[in-house]
C-alpha positions as CSV (number, residue, x, y, z in Angstrom):
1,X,133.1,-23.5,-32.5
2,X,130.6,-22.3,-29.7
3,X,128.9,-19.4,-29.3
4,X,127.8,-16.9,-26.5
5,X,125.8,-13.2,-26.5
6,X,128.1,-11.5,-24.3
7,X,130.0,-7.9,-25.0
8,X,133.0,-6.8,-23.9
9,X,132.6,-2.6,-23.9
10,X,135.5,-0.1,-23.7
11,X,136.6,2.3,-20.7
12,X,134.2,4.8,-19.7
13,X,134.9,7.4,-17.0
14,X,131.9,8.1,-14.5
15,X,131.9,11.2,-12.1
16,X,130.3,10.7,-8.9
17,X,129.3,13.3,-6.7
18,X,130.4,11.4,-3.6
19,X,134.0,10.2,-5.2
20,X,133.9,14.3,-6.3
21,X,133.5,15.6,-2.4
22,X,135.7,13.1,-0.6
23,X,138.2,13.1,-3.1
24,X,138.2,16.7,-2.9
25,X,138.2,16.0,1.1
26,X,141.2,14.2,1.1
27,X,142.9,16.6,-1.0
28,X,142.3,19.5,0.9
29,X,143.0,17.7,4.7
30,X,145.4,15.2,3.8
31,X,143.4,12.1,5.3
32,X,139.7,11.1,5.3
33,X,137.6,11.7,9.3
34,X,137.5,7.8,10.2
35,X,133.8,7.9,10.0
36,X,133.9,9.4,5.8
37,X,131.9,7.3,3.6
38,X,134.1,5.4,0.9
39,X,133.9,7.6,-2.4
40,X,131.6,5.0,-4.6
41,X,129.4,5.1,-7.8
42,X,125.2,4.5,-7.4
43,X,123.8,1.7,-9.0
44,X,122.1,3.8,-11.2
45,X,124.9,5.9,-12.1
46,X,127.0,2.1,-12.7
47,X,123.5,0.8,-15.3
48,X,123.6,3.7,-17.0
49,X,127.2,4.0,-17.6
50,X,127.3,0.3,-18.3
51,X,124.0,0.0,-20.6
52,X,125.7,3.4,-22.4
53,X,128.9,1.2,-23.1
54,X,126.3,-1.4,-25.0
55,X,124.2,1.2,-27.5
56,X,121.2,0.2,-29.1
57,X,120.9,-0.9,-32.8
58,X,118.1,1.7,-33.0
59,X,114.8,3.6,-31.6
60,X,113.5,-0.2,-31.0
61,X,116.1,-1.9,-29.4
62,X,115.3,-2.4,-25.8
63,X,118.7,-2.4,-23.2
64,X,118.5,-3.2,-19.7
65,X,121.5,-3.7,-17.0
66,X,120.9,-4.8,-13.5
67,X,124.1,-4.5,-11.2
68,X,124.4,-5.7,-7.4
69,X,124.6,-2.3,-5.8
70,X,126.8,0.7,-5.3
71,X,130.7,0.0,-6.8
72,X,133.3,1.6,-4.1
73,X,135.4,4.0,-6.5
74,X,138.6,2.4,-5.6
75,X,141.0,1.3,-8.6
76,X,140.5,-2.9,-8.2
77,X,136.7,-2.9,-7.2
78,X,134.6,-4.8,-9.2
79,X,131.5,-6.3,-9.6
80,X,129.0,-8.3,-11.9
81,X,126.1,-6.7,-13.8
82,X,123.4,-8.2,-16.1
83,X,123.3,-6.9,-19.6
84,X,119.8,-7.3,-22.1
85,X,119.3,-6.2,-25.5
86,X,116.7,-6.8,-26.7
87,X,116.4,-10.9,-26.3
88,X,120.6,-11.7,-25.9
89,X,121.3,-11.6,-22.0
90,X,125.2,-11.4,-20.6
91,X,126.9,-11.2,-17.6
92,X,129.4,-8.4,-17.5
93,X,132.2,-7.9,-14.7
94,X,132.9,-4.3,-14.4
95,X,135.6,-2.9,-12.4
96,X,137.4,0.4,-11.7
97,X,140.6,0.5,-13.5
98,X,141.5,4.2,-12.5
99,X,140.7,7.1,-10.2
100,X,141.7,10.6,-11.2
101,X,140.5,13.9,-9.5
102,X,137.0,14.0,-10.5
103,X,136.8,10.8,-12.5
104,X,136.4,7.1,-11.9
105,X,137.2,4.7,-14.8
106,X,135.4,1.6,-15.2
107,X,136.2,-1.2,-17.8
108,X,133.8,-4.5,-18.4
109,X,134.9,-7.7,-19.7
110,X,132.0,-10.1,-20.2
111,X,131.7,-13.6,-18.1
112,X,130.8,-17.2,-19.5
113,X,130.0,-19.5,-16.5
114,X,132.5,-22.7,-15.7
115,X,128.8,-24.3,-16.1
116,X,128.3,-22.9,-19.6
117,X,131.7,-23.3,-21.2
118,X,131.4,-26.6,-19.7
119,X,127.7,-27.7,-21.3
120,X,129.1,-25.5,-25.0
121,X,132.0,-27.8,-25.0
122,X,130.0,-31.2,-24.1
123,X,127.5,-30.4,-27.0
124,X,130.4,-29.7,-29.2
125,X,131.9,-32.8,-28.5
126,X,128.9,-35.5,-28.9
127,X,127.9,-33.2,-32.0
128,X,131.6,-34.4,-32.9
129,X,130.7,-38.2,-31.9
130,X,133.6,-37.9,-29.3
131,X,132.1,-40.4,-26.2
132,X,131.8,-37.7,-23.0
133,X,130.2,-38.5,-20.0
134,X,131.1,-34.8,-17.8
135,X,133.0,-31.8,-18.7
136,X,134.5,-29.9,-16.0
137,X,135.5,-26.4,-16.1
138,X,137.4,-24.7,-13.1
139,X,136.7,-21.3,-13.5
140,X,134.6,-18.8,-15.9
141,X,136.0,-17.9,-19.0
142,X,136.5,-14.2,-19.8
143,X,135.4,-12.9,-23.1
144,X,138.9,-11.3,-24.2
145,X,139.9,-12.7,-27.7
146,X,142.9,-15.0,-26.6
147,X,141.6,-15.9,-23.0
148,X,141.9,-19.8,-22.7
149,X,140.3,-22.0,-19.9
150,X,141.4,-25.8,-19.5
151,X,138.9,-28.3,-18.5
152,X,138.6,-31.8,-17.5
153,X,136.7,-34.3,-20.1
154,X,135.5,-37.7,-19.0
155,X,135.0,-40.1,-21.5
156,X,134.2,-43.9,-20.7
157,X,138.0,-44.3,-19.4
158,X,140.2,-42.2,-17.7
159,X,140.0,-38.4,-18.4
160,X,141.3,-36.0,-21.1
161,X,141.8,-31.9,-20.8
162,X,140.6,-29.6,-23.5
163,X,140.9,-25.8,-23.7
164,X,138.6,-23.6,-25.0
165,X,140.4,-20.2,-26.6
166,X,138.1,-17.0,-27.2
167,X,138.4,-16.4,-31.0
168,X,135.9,-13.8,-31.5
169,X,133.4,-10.9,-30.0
170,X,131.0,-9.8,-32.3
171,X,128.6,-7.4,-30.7
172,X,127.3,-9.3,-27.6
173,X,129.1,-12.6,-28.5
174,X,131.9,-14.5,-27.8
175,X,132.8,-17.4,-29.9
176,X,135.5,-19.8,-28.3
177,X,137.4,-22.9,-30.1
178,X,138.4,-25.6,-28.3
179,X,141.3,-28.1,-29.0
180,X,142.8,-31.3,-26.7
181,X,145.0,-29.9,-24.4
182,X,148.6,-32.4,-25.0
């Protein structure tokens, strides 16, 4: 078993003062002017929203999010952010799973790299004395407990597939199994 310092967090709703005024624009009109901005939540509004979904241990522990920029409060839109606490770093991709009236609702599911499932997996399998020249993933791998992602080993000859299945989140983790795919 691997594992990772990643979080998944629950759905928080966020008011936005912009989704608030054009929501209540297109209420009251029917249909936005062609020039209105697109209702969205600030980056600062999105890290603290997303640091509140990771809470500190206590009075010491030290959290920190970094998101790309504004997220357009539109059920769908997503984007990545980067979650610390304390020394344990993940990527988290949040998105807007519902818009009603007043409130936007945002989800995260944390994000493990093709690149880093693929090194977990090639350390796991030399620990294992299996002979591996490259592991190949195709995609990330999303920490929900039952998400699988195949990918490609190449040993000496030919090639073999193994898929690595979240088992566990624990805090900021994700733990993954993998088995030979048949």
């Amino acid at each position: 078993m691997s594992a990772f310092s990643w979080r998944a967090a629950a759905r928080r709703p966020v008011s936005t003062a912009a989704a608030t005024a054009l929501l209540a624009t297109l209420s009251a009109c029917g249909e936005p002017p062609e020039d209105a901005a697109a209702p969205s939540i600030s980056q600062s509004e999105l890290e603290s929203q997303v640091a509140g979904m990771y809470p500190a241990k206590d009075d010491t522990t030290t959290v920190r999010v970094t998101c790309e920029g504004e997220l357009p409060a539109t059920r769908g839109a997503a984007e990545e952010c980067r979650v610390q606490v304390d020394r344990q770093r993940a990527t988290v991709r949040v998105s807007v799973t519902e818009v009603v009236a007043e409130e936007v609702r945002i989800d995260s599911v944390l994000v493990v790299s093709a690149d880093r499932v693929a090194q977990e997996l090639l350390e796991a399998l030399t620990g294992e004395e299996f002979v591996v020249d490259e592991v190949v993933c195709p995609d990330e791998l999303l920490g929900r407990v039952g998400e699988q992602l195949t990918c490609t080993v190449t040993p000496n000859t030919g090639s073999g597939k193994v898929i690595a299945t979240v088992t566990k989140i624990r805090g900021l983790r994700v733990d993954f199994d993998y088995a030979v795919a048949p």
